[in-house]
TIVOZA-413249 format. One record per atom (N, C-alpha, C, O): atom name; residue number from 1; residue in one letter; x negated, y, z. Coordinates in nm, 2 decimals. Each point is the difference from the previous one (the first is absolute). Layout:
site, pos, code, xx, yy, zz
CA, NUM, A, X, Y, Z
...
END
This chain:
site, pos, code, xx, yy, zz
N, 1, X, -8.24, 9.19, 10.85
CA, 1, X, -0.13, 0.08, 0.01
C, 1, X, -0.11, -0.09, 0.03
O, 1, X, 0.00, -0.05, 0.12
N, 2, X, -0.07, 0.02, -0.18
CA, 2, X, -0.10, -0.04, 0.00
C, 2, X, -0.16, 0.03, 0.07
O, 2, X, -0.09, -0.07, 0.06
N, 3, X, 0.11, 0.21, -0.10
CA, 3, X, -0.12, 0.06, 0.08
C, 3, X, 0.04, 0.18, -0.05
O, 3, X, 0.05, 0.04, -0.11
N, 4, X, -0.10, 0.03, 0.25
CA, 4, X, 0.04, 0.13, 0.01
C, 4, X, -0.14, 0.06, 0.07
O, 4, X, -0.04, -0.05, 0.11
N, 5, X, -0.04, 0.15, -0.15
CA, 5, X, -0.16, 0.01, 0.03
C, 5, X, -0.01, 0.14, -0.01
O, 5, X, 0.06, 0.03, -0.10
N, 6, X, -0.09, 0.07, 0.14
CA, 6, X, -0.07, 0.11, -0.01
C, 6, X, -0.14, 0.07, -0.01
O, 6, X, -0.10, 0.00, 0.07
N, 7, X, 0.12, 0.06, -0.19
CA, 7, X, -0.15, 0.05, -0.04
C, 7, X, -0.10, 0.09, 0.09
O, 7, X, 0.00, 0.12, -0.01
N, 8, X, -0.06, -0.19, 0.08
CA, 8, X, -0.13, 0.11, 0.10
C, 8, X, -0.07, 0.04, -0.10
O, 8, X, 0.01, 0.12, -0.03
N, 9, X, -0.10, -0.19, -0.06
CA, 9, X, -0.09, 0.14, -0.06
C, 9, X, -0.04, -0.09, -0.12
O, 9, X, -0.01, -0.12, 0.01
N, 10, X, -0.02, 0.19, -0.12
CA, 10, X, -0.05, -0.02, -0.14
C, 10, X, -0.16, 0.01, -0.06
O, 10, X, -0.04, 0.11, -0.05
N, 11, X, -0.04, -0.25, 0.06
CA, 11, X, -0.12, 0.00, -0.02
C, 11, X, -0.04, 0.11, -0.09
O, 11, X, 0.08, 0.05, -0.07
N, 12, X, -0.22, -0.02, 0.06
CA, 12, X, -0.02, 0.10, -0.11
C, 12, X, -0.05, -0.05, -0.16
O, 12, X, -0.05, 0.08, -0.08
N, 13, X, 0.09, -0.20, 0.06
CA, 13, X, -0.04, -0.05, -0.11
C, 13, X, 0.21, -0.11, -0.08
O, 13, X, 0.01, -0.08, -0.08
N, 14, X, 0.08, 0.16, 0.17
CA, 14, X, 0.11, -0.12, -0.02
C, 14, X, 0.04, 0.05, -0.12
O, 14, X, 0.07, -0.07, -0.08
N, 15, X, -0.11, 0.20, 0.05
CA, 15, X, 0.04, 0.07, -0.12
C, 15, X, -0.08, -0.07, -0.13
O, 15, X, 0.07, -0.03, -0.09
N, 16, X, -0.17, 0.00, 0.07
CA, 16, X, -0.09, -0.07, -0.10
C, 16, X, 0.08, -0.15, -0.03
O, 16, X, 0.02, -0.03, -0.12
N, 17, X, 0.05, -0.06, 0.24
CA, 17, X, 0.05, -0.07, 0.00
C, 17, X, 0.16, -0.01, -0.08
O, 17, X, 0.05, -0.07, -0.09
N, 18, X, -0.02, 0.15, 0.15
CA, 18, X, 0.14, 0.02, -0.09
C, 18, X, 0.00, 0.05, -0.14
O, 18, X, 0.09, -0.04, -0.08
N, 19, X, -0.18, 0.12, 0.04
CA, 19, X, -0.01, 0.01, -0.15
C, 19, X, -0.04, -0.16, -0.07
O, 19, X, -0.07, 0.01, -0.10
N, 20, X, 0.09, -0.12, 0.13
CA, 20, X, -0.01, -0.10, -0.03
C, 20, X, 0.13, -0.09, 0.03
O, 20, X, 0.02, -0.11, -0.06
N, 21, X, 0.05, 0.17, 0.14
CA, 21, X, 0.09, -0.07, 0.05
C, 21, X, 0.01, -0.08, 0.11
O, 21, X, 0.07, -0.10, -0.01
N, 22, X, -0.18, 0.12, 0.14
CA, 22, X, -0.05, -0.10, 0.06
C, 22, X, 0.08, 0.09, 0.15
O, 22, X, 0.00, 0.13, 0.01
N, 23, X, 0.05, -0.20, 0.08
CA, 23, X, 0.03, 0.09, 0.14
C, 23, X, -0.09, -0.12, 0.08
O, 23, X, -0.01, -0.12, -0.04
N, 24, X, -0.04, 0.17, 0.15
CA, 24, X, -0.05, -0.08, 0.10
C, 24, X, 0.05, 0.04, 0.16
O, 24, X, -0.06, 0.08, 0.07
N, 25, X, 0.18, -0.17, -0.03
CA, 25, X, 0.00, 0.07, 0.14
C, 25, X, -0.09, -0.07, 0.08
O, 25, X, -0.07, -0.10, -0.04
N, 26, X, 0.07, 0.14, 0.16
CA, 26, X, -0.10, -0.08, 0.11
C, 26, X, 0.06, 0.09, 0.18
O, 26, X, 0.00, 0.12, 0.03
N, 27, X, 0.02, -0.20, 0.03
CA, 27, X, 0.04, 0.04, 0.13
C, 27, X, -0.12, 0.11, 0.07
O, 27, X, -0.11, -0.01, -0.04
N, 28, X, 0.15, 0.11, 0.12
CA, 28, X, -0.06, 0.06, 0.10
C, 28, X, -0.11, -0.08, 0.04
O, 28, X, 0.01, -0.12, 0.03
N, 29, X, -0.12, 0.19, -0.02
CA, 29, X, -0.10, -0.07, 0.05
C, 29, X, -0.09, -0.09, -0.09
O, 29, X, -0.09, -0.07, 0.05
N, 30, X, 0.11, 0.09, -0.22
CA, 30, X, -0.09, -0.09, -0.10
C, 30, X, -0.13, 0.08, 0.02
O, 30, X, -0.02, 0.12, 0.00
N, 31, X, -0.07, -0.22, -0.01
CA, 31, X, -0.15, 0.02, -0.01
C, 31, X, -0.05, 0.12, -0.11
O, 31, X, 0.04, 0.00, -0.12
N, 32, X, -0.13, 0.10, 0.19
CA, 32, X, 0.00, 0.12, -0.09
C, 32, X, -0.01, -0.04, -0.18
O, 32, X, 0.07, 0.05, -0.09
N, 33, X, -0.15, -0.12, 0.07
CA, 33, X, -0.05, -0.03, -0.17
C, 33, X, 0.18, -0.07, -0.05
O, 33, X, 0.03, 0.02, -0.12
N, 34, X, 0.04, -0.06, 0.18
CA, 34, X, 0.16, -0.06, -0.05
C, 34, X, 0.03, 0.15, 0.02
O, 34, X, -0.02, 0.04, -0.12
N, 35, X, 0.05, 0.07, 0.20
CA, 35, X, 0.09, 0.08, 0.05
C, 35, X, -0.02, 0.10, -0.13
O, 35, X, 0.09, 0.06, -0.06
N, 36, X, -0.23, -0.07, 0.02
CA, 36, X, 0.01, 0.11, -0.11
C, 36, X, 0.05, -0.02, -0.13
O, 36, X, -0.02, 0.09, -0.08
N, 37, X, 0.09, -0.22, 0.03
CA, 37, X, 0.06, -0.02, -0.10
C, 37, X, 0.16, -0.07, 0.02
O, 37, X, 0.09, -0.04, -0.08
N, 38, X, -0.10, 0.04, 0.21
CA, 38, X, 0.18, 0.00, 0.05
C, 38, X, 0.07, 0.14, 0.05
O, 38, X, -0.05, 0.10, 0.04
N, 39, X, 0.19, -0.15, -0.04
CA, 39, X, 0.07, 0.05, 0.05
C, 39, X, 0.03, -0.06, 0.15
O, 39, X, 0.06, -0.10, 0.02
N, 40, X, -0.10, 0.17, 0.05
CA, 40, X, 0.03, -0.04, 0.16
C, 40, X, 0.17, 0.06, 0.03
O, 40, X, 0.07, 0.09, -0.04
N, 41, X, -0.03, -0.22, 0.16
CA, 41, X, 0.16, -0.03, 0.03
C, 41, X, -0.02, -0.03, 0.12
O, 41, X, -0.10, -0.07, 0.04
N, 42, X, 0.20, 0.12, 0.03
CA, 42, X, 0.08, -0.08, 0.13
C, 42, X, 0.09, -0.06, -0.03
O, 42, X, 0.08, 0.05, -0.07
N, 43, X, -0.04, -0.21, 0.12
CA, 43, X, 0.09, -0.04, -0.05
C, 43, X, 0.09, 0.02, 0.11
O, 43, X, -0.05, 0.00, 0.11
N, 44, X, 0.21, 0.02, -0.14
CA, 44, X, 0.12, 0.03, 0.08
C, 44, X, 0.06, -0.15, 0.02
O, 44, X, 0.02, -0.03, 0.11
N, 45, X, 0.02, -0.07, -0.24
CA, 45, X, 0.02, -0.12, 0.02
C, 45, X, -0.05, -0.08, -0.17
O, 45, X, -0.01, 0.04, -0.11
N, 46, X, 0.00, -0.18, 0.17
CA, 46, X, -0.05, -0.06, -0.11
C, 46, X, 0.09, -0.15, 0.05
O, 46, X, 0.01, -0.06, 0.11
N, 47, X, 0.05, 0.04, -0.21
CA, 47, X, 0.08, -0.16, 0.01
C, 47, X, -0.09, -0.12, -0.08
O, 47, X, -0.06, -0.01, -0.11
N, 48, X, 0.07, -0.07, 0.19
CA, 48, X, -0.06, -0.13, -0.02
C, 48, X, 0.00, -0.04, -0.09
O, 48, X, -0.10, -0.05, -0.05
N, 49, X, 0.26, 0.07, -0.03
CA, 49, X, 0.02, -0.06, -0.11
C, 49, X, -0.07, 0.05, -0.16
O, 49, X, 0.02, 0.12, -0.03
N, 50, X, -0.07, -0.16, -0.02
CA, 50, X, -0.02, 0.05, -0.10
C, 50, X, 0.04, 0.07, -0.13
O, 50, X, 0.05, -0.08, -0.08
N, 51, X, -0.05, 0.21, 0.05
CA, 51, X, 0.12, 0.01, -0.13
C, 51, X, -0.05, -0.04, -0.18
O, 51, X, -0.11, 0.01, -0.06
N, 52, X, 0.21, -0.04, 0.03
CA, 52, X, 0.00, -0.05, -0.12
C, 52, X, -0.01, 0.10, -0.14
O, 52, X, 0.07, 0.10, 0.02
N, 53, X, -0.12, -0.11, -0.12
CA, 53, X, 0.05, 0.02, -0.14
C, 53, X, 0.08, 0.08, 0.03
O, 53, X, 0.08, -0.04, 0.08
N, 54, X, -0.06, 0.23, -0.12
CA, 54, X, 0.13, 0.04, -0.05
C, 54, X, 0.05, 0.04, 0.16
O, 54, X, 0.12, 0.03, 0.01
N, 55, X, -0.21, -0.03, 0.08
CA, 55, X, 0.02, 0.09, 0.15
C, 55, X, -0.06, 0.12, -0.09
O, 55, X, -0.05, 0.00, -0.11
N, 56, X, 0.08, 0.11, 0.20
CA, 56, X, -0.02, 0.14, -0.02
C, 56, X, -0.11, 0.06, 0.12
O, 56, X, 0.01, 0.00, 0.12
N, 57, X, -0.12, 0.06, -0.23
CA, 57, X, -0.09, 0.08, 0.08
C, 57, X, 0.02, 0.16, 0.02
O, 57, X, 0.01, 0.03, -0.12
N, 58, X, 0.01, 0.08, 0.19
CA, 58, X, 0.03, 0.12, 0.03
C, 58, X, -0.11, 0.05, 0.06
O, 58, X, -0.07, -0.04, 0.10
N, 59, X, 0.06, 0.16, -0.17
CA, 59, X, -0.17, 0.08, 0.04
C, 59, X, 0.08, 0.13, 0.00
O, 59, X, 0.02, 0.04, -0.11
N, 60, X, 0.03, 0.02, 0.20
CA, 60, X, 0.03, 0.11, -0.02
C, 60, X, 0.15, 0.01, -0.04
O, 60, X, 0.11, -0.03, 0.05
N, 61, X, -0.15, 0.09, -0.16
CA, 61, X, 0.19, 0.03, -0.13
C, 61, X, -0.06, -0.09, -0.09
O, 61, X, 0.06, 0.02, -0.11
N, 62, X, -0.15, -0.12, 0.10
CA, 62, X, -0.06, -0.12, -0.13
C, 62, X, 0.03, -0.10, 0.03
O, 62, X, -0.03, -0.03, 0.12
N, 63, X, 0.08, -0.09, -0.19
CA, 63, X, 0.04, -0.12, 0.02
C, 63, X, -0.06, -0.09, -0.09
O, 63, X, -0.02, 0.05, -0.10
N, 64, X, -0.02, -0.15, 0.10
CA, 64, X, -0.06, -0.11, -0.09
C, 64, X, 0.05, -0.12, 0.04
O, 64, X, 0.07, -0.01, 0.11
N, 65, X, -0.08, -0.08, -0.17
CA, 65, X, 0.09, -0.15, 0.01
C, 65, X, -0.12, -0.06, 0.00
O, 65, X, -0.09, 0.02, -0.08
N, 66, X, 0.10, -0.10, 0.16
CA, 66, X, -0.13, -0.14, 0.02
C, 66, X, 0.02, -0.08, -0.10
O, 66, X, 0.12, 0.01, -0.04
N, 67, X, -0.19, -0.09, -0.03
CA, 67, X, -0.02, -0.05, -0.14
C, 67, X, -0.07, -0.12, 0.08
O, 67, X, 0.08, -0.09, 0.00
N, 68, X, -0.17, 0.05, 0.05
CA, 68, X, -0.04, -0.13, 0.05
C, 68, X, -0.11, 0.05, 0.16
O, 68, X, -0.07, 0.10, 0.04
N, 69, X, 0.10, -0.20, -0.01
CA, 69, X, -0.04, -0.03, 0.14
C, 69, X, -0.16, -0.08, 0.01
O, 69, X, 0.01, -0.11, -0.05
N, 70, X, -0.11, 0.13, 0.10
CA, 70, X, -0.13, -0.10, 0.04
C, 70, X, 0.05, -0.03, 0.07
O, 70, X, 0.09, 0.06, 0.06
N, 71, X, -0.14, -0.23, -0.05
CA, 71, X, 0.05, -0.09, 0.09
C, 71, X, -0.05, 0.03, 0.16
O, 71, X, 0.06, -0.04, 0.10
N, 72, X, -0.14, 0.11, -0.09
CA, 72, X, -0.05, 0.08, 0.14
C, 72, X, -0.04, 0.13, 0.05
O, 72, X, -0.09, 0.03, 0.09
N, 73, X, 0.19, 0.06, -0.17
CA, 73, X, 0.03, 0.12, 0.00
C, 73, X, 0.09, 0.02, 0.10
O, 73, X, -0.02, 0.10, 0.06
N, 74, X, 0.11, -0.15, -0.02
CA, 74, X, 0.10, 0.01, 0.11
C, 74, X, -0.07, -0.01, 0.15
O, 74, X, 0.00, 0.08, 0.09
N, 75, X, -0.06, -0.21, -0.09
CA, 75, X, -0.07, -0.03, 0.13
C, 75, X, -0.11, 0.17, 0.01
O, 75, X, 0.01, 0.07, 0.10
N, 76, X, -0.07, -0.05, -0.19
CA, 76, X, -0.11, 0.11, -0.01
C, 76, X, 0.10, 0.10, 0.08
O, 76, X, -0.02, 0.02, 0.12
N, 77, X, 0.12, 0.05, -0.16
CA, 77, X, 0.07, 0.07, 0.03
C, 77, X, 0.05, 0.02, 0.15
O, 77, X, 0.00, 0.11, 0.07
N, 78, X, 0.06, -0.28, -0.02
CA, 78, X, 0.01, 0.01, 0.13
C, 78, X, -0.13, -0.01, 0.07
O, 78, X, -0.01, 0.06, 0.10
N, 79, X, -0.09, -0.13, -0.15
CA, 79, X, -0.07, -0.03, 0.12
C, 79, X, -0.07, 0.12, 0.02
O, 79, X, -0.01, 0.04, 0.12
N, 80, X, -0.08, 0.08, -0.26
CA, 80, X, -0.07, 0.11, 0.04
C, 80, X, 0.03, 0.13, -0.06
O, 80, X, -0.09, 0.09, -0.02
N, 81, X, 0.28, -0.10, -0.03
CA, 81, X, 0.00, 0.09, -0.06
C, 81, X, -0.07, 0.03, -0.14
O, 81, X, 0.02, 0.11, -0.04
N, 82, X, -0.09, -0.19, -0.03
CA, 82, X, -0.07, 0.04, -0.13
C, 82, X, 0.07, -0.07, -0.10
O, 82, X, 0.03, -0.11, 0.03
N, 83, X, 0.00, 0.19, -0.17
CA, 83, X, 0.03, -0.10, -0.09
C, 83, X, -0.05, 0.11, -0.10
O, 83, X, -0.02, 0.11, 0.04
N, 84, X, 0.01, -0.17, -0.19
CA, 84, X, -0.03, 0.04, -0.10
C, 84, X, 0.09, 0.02, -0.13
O, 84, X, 0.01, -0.08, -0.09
N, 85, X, 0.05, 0.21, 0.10
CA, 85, X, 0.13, 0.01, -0.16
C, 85, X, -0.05, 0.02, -0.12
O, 85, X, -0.08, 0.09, -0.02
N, 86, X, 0.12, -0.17, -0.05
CA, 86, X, -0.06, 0.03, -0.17
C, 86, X, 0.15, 0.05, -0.04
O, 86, X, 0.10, -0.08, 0.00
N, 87, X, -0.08, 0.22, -0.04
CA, 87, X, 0.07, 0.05, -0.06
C, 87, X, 0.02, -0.03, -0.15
O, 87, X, 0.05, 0.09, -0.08
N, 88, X, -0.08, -0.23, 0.05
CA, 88, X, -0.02, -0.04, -0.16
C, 88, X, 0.12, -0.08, -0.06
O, 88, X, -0.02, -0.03, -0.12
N, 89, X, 0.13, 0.00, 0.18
CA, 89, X, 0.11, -0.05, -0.06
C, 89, X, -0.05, -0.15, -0.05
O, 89, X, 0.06, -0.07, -0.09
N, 90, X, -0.16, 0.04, 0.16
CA, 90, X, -0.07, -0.14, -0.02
C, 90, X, 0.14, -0.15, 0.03
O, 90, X, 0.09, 0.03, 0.09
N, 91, X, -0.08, -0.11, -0.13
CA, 91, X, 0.12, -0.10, 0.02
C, 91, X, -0.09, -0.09, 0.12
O, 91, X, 0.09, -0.07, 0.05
N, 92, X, -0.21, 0.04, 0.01
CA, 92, X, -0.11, -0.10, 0.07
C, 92, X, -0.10, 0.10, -0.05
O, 92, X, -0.04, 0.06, -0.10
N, 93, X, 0.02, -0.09, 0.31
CA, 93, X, -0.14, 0.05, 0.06
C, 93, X, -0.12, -0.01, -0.08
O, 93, X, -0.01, -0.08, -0.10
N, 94, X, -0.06, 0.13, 0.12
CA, 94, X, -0.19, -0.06, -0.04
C, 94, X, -0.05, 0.00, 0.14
O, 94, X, -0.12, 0.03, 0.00
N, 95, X, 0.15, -0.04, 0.10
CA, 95, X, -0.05, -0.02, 0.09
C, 95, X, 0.11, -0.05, 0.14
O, 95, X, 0.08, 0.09, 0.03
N, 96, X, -0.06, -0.19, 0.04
CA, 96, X, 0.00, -0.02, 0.09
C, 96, X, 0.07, 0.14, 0.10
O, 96, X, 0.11, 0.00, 0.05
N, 97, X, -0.20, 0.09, -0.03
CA, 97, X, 0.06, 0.08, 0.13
C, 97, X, 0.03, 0.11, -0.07
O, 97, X, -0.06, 0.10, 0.05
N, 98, X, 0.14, -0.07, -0.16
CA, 98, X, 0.07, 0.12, -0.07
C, 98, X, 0.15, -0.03, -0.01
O, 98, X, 0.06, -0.11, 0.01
N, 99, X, -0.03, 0.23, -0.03
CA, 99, X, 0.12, -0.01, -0.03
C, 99, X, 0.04, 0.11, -0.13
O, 99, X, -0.04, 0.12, 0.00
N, 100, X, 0.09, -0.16, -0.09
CA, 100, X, 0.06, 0.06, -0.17
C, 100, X, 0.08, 0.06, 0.04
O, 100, X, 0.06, -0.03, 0.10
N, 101, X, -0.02, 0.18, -0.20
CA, 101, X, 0.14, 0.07, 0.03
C, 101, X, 0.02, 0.03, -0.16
O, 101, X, -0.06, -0.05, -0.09
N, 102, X, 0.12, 0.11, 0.08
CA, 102, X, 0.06, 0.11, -0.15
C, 102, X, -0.13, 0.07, 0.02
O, 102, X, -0.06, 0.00, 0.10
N, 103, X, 0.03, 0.08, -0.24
CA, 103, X, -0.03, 0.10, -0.01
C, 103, X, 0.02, 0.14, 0.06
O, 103, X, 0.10, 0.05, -0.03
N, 104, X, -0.19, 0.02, 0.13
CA, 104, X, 0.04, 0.12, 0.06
C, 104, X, -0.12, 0.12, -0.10
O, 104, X, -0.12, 0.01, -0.02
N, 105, X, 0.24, 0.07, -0.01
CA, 105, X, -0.10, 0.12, -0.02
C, 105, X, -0.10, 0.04, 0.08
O, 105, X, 0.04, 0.03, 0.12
N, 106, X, -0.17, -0.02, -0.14
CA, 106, X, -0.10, 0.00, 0.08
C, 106, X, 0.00, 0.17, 0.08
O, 106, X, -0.01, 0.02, 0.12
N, 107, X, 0.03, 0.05, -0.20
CA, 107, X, 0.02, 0.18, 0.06
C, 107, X, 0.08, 0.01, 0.09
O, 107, X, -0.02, 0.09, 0.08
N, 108, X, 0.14, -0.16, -0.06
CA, 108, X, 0.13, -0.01, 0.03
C, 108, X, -0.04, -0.08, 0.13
O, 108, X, 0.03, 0.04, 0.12
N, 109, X, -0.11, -0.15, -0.15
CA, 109, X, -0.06, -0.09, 0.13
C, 109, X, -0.01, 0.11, 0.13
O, 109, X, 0.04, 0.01, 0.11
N, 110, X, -0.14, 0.05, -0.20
CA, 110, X, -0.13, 0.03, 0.12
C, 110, X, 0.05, 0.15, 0.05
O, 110, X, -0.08, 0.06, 0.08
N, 111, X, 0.18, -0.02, -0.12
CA, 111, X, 0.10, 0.16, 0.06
C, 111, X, 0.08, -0.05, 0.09
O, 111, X, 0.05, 0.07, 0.09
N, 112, X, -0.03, -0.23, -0.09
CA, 112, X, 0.13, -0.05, 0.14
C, 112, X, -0.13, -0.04, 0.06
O, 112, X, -0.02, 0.12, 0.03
N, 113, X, -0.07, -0.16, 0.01
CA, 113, X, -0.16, -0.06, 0.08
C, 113, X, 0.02, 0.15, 0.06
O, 113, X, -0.02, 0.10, -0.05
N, 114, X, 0.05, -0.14, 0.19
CA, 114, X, -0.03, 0.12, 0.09
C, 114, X, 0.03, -0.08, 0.12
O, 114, X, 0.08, -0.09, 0.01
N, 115, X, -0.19, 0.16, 0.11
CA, 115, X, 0.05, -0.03, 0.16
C, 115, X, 0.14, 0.01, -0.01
O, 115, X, 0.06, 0.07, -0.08
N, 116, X, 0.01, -0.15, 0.17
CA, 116, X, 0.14, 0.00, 0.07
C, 116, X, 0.10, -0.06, -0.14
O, 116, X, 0.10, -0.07, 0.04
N, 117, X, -0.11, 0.09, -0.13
CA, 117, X, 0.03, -0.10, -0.09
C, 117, X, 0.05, -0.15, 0.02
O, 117, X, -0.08, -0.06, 0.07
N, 118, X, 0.18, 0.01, -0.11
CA, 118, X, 0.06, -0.10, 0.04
C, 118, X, 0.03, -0.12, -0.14
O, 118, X, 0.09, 0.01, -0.08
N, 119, X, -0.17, -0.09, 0.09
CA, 119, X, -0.01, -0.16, -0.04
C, 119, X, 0.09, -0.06, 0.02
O, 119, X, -0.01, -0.05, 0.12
N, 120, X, 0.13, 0.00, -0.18
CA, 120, X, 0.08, -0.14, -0.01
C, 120, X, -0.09, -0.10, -0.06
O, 120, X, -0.12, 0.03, -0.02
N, 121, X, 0.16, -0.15, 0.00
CA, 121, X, 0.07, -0.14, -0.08
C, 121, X, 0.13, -0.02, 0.07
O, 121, X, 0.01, -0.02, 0.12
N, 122, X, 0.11, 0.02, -0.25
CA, 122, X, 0.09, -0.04, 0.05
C, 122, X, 0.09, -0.12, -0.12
O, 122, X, 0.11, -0.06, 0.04
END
């Protein structure tokens, strides 16, 4: 397990975001103008180690496979809780602090996006 986080609350714009394929988490406590296009989490545990290609992301009953890693998307994660998912089945980032998954149905996304809701990477 890599990282295990729970959902506190869902900005009022995360929905605009995911019809694109974009998730943005950010830890408890992100500055209001971030808060309203993230998904806010508490994290339960996060491992140092970084996961690779072909780890498994879990949103609910939804799973997606990580496709590529930014090279400082992991550190982002430990140090403030924020990282950025492109649900685009991309093979390499365009950015540094994202991280790529499979393809998620966007409708499907944003029905598991609820308080108390439970976030893997595993």
């Amino acid at each position: 397990m890599f990282l295990k986080t729970q959902i506190t609350a869902i900005g009022p714009d995360v929905a605009d975001l995911i019809e694109g394929g974009v998730l943005i988490l950010f830890a408890d406590g992100a500055p209001p103008e971030l808060a309203e296009v993230s998904v806010l989490h508490k994290v339960a545990h996060v491992d140092k180690v970084q996961p690779k290609a072909g780890a498994t992301i879990k949103i609910g009953a939804l799973e997606a496979k990580i496709t590529a890693m930014g090279d400082y998307a992991w550190n982002k994660v430990i140090e403030i809780g924020h990282v950025v998912i492109n649900f685009n089945n991309a093979a390499a980032t365009e950015r540094p602090g994202e991280i790529c998954a499979t393809v998620l149905d966007g409708a499907a996304l944003m029905a598991n996006l609820k308080p108390g809701q439970t976030i893997s990477i595993s």
